[in-house]
N, C-alpha and C positions, 0 to 999 in steps of 0.2 A: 504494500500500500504506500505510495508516494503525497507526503502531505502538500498542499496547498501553496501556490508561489507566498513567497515569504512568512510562511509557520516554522519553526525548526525541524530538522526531524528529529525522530526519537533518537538517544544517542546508545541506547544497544535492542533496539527493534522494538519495542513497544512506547504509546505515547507516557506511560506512568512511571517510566524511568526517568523522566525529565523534570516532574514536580518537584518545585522546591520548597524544602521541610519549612523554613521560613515563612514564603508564603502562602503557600498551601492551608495552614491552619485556619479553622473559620471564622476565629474574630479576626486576625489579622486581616486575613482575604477582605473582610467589610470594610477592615478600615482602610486597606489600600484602593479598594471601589468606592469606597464614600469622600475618600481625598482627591481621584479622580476626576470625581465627576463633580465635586465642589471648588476645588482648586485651592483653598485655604478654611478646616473645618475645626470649628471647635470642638474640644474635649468634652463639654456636657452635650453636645449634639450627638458626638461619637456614642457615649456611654449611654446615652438614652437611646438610641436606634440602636444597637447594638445588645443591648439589652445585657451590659457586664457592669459589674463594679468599679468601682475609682481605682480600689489596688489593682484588679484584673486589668484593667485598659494601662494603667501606666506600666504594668509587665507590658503588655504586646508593645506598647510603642515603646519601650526600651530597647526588645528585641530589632525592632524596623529602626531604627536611630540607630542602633548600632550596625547595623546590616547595611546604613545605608543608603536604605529608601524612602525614609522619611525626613523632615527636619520638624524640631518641635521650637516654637516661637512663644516663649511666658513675657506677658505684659501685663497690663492695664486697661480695663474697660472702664472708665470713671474710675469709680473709687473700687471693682473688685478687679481680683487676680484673675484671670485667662490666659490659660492654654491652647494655643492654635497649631494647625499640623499641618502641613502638606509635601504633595510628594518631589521625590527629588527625580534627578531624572535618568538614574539609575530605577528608584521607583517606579518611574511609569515603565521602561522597559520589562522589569522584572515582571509585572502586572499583565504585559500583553503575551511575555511566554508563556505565562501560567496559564491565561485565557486560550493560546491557539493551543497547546496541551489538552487541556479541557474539552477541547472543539475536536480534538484529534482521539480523544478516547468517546465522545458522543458517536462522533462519524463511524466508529467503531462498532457502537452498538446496533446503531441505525441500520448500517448493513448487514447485521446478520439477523434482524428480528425477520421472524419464520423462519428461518433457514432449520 
């Protein structure tokens, strides 16, 4: 099976050897789709769609900060503390491997339902 102009391929024949442990996990995964698609999101947005804790969320984005796909920005909104997050641009690449991977173990399924 040959994947799609510009998906990678799998790197030892199948698409799930490719996922990365990083961001493959599923808070992560939302928080790198929700910084995506927001472009700079704050940390109670995160945590209420997300539906994790404060300690849980500040583990994953420790992990993506340190990984690299994230940058975390702490300020000031008037008088309280906010954290804002967005991706870097190592992040959005990681993001769209993961996606074409995704697409490439779907396309998987898809061709052999009945078979």
């Amino acid at each position: 099976m040959t994947a799609a102009p510009g998906t990678p391929e799998p790197a030892a024949g199948h698409p799930v050897t490719g996922l990365d442990e990083v961001v493959h996990q599923r808070a992560r995964l939302g928080i790198l789709t929700i910084a995506h698609e927001a472009h700079r999101v704050e940390f109670g947005y995160l945590r209420t769609h997300l539906e994790l804790t404060a300690g849980n969320l500040s583990k994953h984005l420790s992990v993506l900060e340190s990984a690299g796909l994230i940058e975390v920005e702490k300020g000031y909104e008037g008088r309280r503390g906010r954290t804002w997050i967005t991706l870097t641009a190592a992040g959005t690449t990681a993001l769209a491997n993961e996606i074409a991977r995704l697409k490439q173990l779907i396309a998987r399924v898809e061709t052999t339902d009945g078979q």
